[in-house]
matplotlib code that plots the C-alpha trace (Angstrom):
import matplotlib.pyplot as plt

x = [0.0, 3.0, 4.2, 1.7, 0.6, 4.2, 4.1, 1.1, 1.6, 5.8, 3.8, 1.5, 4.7, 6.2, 2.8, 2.7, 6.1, 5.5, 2.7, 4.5, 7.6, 5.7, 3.5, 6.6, 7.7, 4.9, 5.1, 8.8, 8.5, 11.5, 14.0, 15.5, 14.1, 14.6, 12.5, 14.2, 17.2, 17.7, 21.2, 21.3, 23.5, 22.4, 22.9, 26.8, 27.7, 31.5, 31.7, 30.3, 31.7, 35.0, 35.1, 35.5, 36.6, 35.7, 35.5, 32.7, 29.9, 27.2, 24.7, 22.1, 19.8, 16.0, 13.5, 10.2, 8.2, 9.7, 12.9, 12.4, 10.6, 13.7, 16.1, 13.9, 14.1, 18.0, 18.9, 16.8, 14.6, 11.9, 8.5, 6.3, 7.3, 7.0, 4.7, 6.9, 5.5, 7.8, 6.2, 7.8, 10.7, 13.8, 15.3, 19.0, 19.8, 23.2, 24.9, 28.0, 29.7, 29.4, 30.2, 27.9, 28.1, 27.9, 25.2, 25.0, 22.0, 21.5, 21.6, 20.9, 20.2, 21.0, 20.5, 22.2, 19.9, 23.0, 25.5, 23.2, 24.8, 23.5, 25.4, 24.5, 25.8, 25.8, 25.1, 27.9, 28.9, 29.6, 33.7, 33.9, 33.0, 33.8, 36.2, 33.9, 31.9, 28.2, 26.0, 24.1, 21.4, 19.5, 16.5, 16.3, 14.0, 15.1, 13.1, 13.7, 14.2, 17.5, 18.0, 18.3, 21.7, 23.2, 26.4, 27.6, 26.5, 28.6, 29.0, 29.7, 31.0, 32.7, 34.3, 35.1, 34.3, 33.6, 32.3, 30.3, 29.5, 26.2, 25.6, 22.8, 19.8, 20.3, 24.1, 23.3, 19.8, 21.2, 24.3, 22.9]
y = [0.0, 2.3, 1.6, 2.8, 6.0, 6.8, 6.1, 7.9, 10.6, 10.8, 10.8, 13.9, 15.5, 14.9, 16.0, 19.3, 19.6, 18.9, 21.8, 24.6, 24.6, 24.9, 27.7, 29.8, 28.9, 30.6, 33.4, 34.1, 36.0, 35.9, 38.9, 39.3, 38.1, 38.9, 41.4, 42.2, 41.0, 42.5, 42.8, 47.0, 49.2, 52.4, 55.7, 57.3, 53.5, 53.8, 57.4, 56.1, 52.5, 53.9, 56.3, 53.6, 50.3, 48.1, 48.7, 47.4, 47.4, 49.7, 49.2, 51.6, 52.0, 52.7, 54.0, 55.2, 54.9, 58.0, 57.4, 53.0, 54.9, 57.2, 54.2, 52.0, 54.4, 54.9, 51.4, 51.0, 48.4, 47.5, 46.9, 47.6, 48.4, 45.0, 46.1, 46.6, 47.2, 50.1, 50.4, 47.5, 47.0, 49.0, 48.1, 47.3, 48.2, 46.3, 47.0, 44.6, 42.9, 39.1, 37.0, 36.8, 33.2, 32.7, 34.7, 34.8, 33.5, 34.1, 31.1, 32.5, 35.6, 36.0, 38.9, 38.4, 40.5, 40.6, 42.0, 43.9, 42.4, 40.6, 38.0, 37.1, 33.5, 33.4, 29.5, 28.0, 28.9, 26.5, 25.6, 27.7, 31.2, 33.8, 37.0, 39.4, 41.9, 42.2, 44.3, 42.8, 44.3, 42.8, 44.8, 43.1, 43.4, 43.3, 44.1, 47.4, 46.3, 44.7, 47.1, 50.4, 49.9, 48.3, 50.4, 47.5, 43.7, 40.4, 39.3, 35.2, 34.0, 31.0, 31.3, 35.3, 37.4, 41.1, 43.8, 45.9, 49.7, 50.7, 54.0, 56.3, 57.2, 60.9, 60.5, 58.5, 59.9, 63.9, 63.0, 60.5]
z = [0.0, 1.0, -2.6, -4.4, -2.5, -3.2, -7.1, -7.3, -5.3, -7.3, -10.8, -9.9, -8.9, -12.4, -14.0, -11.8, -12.6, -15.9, -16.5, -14.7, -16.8, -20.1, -18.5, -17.6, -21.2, -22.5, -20.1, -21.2, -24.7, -26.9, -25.9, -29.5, -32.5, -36.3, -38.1, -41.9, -43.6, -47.0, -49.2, -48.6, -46.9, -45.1, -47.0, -46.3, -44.8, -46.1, -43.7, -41.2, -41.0, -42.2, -38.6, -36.1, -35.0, -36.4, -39.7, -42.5, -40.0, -38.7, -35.9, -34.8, -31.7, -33.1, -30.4, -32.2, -34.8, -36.8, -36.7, -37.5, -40.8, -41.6, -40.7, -42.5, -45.6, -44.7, -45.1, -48.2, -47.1, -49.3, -49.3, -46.5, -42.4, -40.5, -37.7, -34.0, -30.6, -30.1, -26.7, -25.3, -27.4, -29.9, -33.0, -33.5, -37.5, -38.4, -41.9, -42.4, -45.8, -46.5, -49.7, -52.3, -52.6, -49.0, -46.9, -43.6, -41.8, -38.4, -36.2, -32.6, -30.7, -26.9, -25.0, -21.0, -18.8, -16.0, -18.8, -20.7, -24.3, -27.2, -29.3, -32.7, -33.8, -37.9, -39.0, -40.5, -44.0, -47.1, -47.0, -50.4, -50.6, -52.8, -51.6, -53.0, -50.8, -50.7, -48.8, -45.9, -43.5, -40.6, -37.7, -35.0, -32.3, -29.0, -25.6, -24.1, -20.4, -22.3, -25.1, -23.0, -21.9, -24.5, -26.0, -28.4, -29.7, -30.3, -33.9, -34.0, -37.7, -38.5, -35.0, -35.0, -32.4, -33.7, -31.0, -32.4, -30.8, -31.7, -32.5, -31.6, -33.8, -33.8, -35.3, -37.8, -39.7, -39.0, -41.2, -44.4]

ax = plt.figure().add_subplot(projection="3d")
ax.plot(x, y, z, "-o")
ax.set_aspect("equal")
plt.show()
């Protein structure tokens, strides 16, 4: 008799167990997540990309609705605005160079609350690639409570590190 009020009494453990985890799963929203990838560079990229370290990439801080239109325009993005709850969350714009034959798809995103950063790991590219250069943009959403204080992201490919400073809004769409 012991035996079994145990079993039963372990399996309703597991099955409480069970329930709770997927409800804080679905509780926990993604913090990052991919809005727009498009081959285009931002107007005056070589100026701006060419003032600091490192060189060939751009990332930009979007807080509103105006300025994700201007930046939107900036990059030149086509076709329609993805919708963005700009309430709750601010765009990261990132121009860089990749090879033609060879683009880069994003594998993951991780944003650590404690450190206030955000890696982006590339998937893995074919062993052959040509050495030319082609233009490469990607807005990504990422939740303000993260976002806020984050002065530079974490590009992964095939094993690189790059850090990244972003630049703010302002800078970039006063000088196109």
């Amino acid at each position: 008799m012991k035996k079994s009020l145990i079993l039963i009494i372990t399996c309703l453990a597991i099955i409480v167990a069970g329930c709770t985890s997927k409800e804080k799963e679905q509780q926990s929203p993604e913090s990052a997540h991919l809005v727009a990838s498009e081959k285009t560079l931002p107007s005056g990229f070589e100026r701006i990309a060419g003032i600091q370290d490192p060189k060939n990439y751009v990332a930009v801080r979007v807080t509103n609705q105006q300025n994700y239109e201007a930046m939107w325009q900036q990059f030149h993005l086509e076709g329609g605005i993805p919708e963005v709850d700009l309430k709750e969350n601010d765009l990261l714009f990132i121009g860089m160079f990749e090879s033609s034959s060879c683009p880069y798809e994003i594998g993951t995103m991780n944003v650590e609350a404690v450190s206030k950063e955000i890696t982006v790991n590339f998937s893995p590219l074919a062993e052959v690639c040509t050495a030319d250069l082609s233009p490469r943009n990607f807005v990504i959403a990422v939740q303000k409570e993260f976002s806020g204080n984050l002065d530079s992201l974490f590009l992964i490919t095939q094993g690189e590190k790059t850090k990244v400073p972003i630049q703010p809004e302002e800078e970039i769409l006063k000088n196109p």
